[in-house]
C-alpha positions in Angstrom: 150.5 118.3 175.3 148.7 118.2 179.0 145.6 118.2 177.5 146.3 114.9 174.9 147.3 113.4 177.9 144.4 114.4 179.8 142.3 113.3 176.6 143.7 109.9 176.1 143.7 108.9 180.0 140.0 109.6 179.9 139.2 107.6 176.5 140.7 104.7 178.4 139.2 105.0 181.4 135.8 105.5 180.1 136.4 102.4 177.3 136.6 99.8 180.4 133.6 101.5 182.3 130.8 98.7 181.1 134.0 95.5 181.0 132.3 94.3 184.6 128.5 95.2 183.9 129.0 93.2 180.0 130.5 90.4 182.5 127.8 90.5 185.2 124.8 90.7 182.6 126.4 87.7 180.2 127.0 85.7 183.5 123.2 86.0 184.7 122.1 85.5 181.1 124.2 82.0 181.1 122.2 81.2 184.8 119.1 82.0 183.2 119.4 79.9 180.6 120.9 77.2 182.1 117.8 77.0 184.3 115.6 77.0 181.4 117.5 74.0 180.3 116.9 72.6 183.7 113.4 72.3 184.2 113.3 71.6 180.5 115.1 68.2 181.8 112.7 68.1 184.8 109.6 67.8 182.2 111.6 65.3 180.6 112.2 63.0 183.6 108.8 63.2 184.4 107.6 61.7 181.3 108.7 58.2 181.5 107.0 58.1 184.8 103.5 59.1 183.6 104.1 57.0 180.8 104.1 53.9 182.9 101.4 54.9 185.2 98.9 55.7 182.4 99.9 52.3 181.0 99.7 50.4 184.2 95.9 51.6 184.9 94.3 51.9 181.3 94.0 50.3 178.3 95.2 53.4 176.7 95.5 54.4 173.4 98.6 53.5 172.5 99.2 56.3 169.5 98.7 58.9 172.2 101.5 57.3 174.5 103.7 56.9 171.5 103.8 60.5 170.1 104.8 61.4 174.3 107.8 59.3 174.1 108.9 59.8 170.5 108.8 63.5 171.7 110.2 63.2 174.7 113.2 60.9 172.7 113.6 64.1 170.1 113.5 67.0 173.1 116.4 65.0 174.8 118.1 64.3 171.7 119.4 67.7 170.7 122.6 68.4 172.2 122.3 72.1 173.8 125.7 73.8 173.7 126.6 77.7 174.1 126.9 77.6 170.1 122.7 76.6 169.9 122.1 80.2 170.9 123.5 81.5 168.6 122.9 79.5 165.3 119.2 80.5 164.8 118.6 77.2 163.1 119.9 75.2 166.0 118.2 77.1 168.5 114.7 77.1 166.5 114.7 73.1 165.8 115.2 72.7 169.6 112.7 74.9 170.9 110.0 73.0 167.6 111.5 69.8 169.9 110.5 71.3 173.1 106.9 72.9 172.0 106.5 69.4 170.4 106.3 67.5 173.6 104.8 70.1 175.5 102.0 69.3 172.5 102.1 65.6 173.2 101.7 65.9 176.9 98.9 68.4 176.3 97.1 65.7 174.4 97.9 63.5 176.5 96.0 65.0 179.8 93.0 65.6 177.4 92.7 62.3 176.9 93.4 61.0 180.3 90.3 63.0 181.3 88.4 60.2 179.7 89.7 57.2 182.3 87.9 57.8 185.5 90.0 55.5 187.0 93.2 56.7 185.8 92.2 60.1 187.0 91.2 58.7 190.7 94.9 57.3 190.3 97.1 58.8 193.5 100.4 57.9 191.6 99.0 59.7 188.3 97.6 62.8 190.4 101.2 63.6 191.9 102.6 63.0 188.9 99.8 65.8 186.9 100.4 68.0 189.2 104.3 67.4 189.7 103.9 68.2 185.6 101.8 71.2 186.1 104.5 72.7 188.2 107.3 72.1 186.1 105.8 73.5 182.9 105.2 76.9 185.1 108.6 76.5 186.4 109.4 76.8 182.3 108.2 79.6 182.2 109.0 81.3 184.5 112.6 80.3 183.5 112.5 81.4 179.9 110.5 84.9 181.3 113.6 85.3 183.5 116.0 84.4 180.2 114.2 86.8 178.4 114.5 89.5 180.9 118.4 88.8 181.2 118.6 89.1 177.9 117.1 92.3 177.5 119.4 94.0 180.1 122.6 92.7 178.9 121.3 94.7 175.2 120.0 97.7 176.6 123.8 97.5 178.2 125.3 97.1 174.7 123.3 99.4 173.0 123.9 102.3 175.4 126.6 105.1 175.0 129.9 104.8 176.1 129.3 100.6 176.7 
């Protein structure tokens, strides 16, 4: 009988061992990736910005300027809730929404390359390199996601979690 006892005292003290290291890694994953969302929304405030500079000091082409803020207009339109990580489909049309204007804004510094006075443009330099920054903030955010992510399943895949 003492050693049932003794045998169910320890299953239940070993079956709440990984309850605060599950909370602790879920808790820094949610941090991570609300700081992915953040400088996601950085880039995004940024754009309307450029947007005006570039058509304040060139005659620019205005298909180039167009696919940047029809981007910009689908990356801010999806609604990111807890539920978008997990529904794969979600997730995956808001990322194709994020690479998409990271895409246009790519294009669009290619082609800004081409207005010498756009370039020699104080306002517009700030602004490039304000942009350069945030898109390394990006990833440094979703490398730091990532990484969360990985401990909090090494965690759950490892005995007696």
């Amino acid at each position: 009988m003492k050693r049932w006892f003794i045998v169910l005292v320890s299953v239940f003290a070993l079956s709440g061992c990984g309850y605060n290291d599950f909370q602790r890694l879920d808790e820094q994953a949610k941090a991570a990736w609300s700081e992915v969302l953040n400088q996601y929304q950085r880039r995004a405030d940024l754009v309307p910005n450029i947007v005006a500079t570039v058509k304040g000091e060139a005659a620019f082409e205005q298909e180039t300027l167009t696919r940047v803020i029809e981007a910009r207009a689908k990356a801010t339109s999806i609604q990111v809730t807890p539920e978008t990580l997990n529904d794969p489909a979600a997730f995956e049309k808001f990322q194709a929404a994020q690479g998409e204007l990271s895409g246009a804004l790519s294009r669009l510094m290619v082609t800004v390359e081409q207005y010498p006075n756009l370039k020699a443009n104080q306002g517009f330099s700030d602004l490039r390199v304000q942009l350069e920054g945030t898109e390394n903030r990006i990833t440094v955010a979703r490398n730091r996601y990532i990484e969360a992510i990985q401990a909090y399943n090494v965690l759950a895949r490892s005995f007696p979690s």
